[in-house]
C-alpha positions in Angstrom: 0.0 0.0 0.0 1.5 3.6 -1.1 1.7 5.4 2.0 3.9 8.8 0.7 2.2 11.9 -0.1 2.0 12.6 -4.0 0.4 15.6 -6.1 -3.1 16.4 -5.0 -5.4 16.0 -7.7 -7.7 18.8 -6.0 -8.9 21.8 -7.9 -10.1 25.0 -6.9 -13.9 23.8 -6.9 -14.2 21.1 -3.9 -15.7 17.6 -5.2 -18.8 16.4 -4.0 -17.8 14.7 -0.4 -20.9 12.0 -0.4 -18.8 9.3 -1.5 -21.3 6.5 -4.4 -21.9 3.7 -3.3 -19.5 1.9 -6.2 -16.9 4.6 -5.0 -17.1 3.1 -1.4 -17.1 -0.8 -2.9 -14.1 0.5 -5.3 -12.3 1.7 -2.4 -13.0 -0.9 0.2 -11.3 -3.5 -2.7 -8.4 -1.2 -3.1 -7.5 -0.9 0.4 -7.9 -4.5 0.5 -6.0 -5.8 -2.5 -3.3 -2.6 -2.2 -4.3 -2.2 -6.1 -7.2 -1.6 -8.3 -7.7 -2.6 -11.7 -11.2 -1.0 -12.1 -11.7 -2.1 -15.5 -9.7 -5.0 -16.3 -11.9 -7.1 -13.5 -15.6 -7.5 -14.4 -17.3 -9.3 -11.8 -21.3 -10.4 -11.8 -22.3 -7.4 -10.0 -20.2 -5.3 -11.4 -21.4 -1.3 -12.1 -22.2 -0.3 -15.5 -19.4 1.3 -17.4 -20.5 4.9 -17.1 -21.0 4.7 -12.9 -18.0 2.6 -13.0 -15.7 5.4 -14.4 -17.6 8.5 -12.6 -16.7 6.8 -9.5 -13.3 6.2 -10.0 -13.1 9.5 -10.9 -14.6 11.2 -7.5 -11.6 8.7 -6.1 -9.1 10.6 -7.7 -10.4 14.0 -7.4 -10.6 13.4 -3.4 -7.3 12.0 -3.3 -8.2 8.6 -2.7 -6.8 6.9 -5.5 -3.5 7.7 -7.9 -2.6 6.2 -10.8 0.0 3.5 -10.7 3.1 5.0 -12.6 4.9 1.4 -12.4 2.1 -0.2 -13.9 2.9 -2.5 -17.0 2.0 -1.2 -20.4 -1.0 -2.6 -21.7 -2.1 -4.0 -18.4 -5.2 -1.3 -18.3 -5.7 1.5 -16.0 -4.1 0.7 -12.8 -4.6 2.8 -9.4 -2.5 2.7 -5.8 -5.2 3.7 -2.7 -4.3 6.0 -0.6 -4.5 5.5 2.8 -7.9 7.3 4.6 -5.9 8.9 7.1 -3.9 10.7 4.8 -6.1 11.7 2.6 -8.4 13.2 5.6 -5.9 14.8 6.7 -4.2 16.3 3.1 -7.9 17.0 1.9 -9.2 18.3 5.1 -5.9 21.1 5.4 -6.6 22.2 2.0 -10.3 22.8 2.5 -9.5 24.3 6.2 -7.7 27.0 4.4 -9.7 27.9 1.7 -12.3 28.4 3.8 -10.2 30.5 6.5 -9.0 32.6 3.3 -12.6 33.2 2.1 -13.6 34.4 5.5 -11.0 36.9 5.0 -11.9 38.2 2.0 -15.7 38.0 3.5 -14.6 40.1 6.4 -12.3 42.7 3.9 -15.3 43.3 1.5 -17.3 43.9 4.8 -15.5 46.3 6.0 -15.2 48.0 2.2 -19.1 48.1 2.0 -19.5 49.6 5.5 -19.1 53.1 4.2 -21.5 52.5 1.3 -24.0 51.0 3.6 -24.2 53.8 6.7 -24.1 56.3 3.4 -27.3 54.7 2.2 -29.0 54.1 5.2 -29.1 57.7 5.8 -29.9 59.0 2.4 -33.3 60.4 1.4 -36.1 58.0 0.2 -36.0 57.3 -3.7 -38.6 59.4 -5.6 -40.2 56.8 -7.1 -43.6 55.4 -6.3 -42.4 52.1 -6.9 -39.2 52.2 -5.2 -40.7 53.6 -2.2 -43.0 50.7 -1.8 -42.0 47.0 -1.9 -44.4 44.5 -1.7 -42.8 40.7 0.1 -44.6 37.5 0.3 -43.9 34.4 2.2 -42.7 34.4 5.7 -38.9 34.2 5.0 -38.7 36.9 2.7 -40.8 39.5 5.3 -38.5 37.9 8.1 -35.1 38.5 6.1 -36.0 41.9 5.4 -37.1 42.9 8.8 -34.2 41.6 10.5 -32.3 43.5 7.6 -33.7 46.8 8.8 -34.0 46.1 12.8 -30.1 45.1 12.1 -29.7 48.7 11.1 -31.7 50.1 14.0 -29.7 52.8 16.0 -32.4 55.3 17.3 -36.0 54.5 17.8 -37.8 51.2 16.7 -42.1 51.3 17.1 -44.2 48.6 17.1 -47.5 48.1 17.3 -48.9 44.4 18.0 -52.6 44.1 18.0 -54.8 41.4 18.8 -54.5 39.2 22.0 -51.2 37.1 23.2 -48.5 36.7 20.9 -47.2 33.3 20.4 -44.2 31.6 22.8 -42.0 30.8 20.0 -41.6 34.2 18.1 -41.8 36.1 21.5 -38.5 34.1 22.1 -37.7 35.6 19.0 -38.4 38.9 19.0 -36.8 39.2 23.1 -33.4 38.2 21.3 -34.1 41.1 18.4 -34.9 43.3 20.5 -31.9 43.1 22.8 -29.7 43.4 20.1 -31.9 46.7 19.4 -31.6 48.2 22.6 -28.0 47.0 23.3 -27.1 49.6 20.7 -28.7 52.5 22.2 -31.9 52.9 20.2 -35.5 53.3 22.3 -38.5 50.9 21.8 -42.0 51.7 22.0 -44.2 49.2 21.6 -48.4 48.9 21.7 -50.6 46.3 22.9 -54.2 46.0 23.2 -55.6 45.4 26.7 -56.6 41.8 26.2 -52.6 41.0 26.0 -52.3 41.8 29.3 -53.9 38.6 30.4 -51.5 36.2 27.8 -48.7 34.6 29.8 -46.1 34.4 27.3 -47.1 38.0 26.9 -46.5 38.9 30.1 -43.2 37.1 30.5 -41.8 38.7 27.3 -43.1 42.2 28.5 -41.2 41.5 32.0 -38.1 40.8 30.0 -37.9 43.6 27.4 -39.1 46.3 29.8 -36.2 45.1 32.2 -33.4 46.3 29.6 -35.3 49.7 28.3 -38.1 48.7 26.1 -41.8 50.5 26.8 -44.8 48.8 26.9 -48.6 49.9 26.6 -52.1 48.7 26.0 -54.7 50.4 24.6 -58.3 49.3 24.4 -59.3 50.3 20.6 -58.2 48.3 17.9 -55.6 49.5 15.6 -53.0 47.8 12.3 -50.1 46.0 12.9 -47.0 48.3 12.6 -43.6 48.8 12.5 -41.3 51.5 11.9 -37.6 51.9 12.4 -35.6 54.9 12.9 -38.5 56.8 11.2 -36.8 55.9 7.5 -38.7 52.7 6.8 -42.0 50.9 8.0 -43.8 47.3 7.7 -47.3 47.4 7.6 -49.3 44.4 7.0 -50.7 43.5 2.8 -54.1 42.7 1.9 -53.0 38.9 2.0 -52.2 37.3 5.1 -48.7 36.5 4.2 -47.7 40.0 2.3 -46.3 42.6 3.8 -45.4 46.2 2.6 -42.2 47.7 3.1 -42.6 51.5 3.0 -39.3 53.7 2.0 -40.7 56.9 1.2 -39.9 59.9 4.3 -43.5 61.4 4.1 -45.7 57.7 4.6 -43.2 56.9 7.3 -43.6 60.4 8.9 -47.4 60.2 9.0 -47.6 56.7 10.4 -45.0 56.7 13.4 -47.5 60.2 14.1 -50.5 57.5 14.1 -48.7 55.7 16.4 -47.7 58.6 18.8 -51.1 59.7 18.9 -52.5 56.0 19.7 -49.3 56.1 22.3 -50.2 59.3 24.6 -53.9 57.5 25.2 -52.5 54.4 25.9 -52.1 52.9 29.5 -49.0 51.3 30.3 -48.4 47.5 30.9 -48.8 46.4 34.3 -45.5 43.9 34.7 -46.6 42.9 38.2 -50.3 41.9 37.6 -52.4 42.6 40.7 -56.9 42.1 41.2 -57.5 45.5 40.8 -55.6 45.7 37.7 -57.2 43.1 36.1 -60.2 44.6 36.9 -59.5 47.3 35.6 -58.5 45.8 32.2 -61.5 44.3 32.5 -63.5 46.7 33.0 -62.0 48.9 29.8 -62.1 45.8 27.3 -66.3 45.4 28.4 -66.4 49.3 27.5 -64.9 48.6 24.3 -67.6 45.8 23.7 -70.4 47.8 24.4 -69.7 50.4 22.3 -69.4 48.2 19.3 -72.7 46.6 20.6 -74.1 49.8 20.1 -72.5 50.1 16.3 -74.0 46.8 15.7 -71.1 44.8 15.3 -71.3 40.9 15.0 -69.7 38.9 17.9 -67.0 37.7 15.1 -65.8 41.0 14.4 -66.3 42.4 17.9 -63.7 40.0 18.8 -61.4 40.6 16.1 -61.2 44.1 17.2 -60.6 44.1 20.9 -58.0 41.3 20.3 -59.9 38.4 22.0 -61.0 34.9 21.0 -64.5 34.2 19.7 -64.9 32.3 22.6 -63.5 34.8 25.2 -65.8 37.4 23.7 -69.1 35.5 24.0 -68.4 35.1 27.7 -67.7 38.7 28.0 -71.3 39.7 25.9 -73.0 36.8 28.1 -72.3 38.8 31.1 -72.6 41.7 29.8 -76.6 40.7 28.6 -77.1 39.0 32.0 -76.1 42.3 34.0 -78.4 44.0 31.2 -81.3 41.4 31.7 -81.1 41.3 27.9 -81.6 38.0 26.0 -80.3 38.9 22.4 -78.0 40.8 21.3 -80.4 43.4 19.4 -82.0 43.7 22.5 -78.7 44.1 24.3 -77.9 46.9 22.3 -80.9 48.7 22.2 -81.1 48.7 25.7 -77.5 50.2 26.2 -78.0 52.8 23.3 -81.4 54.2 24.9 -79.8 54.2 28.7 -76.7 55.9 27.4 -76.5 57.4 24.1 -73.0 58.9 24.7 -71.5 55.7 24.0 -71.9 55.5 20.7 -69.3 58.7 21.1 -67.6 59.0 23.9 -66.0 56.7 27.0 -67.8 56.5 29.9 -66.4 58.0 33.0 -67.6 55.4 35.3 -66.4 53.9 38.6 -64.9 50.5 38.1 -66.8 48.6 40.4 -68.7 45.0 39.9 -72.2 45.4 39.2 -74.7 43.4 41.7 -76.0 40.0 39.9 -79.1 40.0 38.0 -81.8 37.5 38.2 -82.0 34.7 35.5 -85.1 35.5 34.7 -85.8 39.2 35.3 -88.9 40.6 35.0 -89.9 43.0 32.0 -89.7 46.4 32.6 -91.4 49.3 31.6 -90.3 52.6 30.4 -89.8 53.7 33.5 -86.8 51.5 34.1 -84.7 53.5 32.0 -82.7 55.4 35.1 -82.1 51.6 36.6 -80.6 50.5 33.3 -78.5 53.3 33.1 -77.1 52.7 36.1 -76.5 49.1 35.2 -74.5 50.0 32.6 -72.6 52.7 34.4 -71.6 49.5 36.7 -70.6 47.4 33.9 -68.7 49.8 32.4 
């Protein structure tokens, strides 16, 4: 067995490394027999010609095999194995420095774009209507590009997260995102709506982020997702559930981080420790919200949708709400609370937050003249 080092066959582009399974036989019989005459021996299960050659090929390119030069002329192609250790070894040092070398010129170019990029970062928004909106699809692709732009976050990063709780997994996320964020001295603002206050995940993640700098409120109207970082470039959901709009242009961007300061200064902040009368509170604000939507004449699917709770969640909250009311449907429900209170439909209540005294299963009809009891009724609920 040839056990010296000779010429590496290897080129500049690395051979596949998932070795055929005729190149493993082909080298199991060289090792063995300390020579190979691939094509002088023909046995039953031998490999077709073609496979037989592309894998004594692969051999050679890896360094596995080498022609024989004291083979006999006219005996055939004759090849000497090379033994595995070496060629690990010879292979693996060759690779080992490649890739160290095209680290290095990774990390040069790096550092020759780095002007380039902070230039364009901080250059006005293209002119173009086309340019200043790009449309993404698919997960990935809006993922890449927001962790593009958080990446490039170095003074203010908004978000606004409606609905309820937030899933576990991309909370774990987004804590790690936003570290990285904050760690480089930029604030973050983000928005909730109340019914987030009583996720757990949510509340863990809130805890975390608050704990290094972030700020958290809730507010109990619905509102868009959003995101907008350093007031140069915002996400804001497509028409399509998995489409997202990237917005580039200085005057769009302007006008929605002013949406979201305006939905900020009305907004409560979010409770880290979470205590009875807090909840009760929350409570309290997120049956106001349902009310007034009542009133409107929303359905109980779109209700929900908009305070951020889940269909079921919701229904318990209007069951309540028509058993405080002695109402049985939800017409009736929101007739009632329209003629008690017409301000409603307008305005928030300024109401205690206490819990209203139980109502009868089966209450008794009332008469015009119950109209200063109902109002009270909903002054409680609310």
């Amino acid at each position: 067995m040839k056990v010296c080092d000779s010429k590496n066959p290897f080129l500049n582009e690395p051979p596949s490394v998932v070795l055929s399974t005729e190149a493993k036989s082909l080298y199991r019989r060289a090792l063995r027999q300390g020579v190979l005459r691939p094509f002088a021996e023909q046995p039953s299960d031998a490999a077709p010609g073609q496979a037989r050659r592309t894998a004594v090929d692969q051999l050679v390119r890896l360094g596995l095999l080498e022609r024989n030069p004291a083979a006999e002329p006219g005996a055939g192609e004759e090849f000497l194995p090379i033994e595995p250790q070496i060629a690990e070894a010879r292979i693996g040092v060759t690779w080992r420095a490649k890739a160290l070398d095209l680290l290095s010129q990774a990390v040069d170019f790096s550092d020759q774009l780095a002007p380039f990029i902070e230039e364009h970062r901080k250059a006005p928004a293209p002119a173009s209507a086309s340019a200043a909106l790009d449309r993404i699809t698919g997960y990935q692709a809006i993922n890449f590009q927001l962790d593009r732009a958080l990446g490039e976050c170095r003074e203010e990063l908004l978000t606004a997260q409606p609905g309820g709780g937030r899933p576990a997994e991309l909370l774990k996320e987004a804590v790690e995102r936003d570290r990285a964020v904050l760690q480089r001295g930029a604030t973050m603002r983000t928005l909730y709506q109340h019914s987030a206050q009583f996720d757990v995940p949510t509340r863990q993640y809130v805890t975390e982020v608050t704990s290094i700098g972030a700020h958290v409120r809730t507010l109990d109207e619905f509102f868009k997702r959003l995101i907008v970082v350093d007031r140069r470039v915002a996400f804001i959901p497509a028409a399509d559930d998995d489409s997202a709009v990237v917005i580039h242009d200085e005057a769009v961007v302007h006008y929605l981080a002013d949406v979201f300061d305006r939905n900020w200064q009305r907004a409560t902040a979010f409770p880290v420790g979470q205590s009875p009368a807090v909840t009760r509170r929350i409570a309290n604000e997120v049956r106001q919200s349902i009310i007034r939507l009542l009133v409107e004449g929303e359905s109980e699917a779109v209700i929900a949708k908009r305070i951020g709770l889940s269909k079921r969640s919701c229904a318990a909250h209007i069951a309540k709400i028509k058993q405080q009311l002695g109402a049985e449907t939800l017409f009736q429900l929101g007739y009632r609370v329209a003629t008690a209170e017409p301000a409603l439909t307008t305005t928030r209540a300024a109401a205690p937050h206490t819990v209203p005294p139980a109502v009868p299963e089966n209450p008794p009809s009332r008469s015009h003249g119950d109209d200063r009891a109902v109002s009270r009724a909903v002054h409680d609920v609310i």
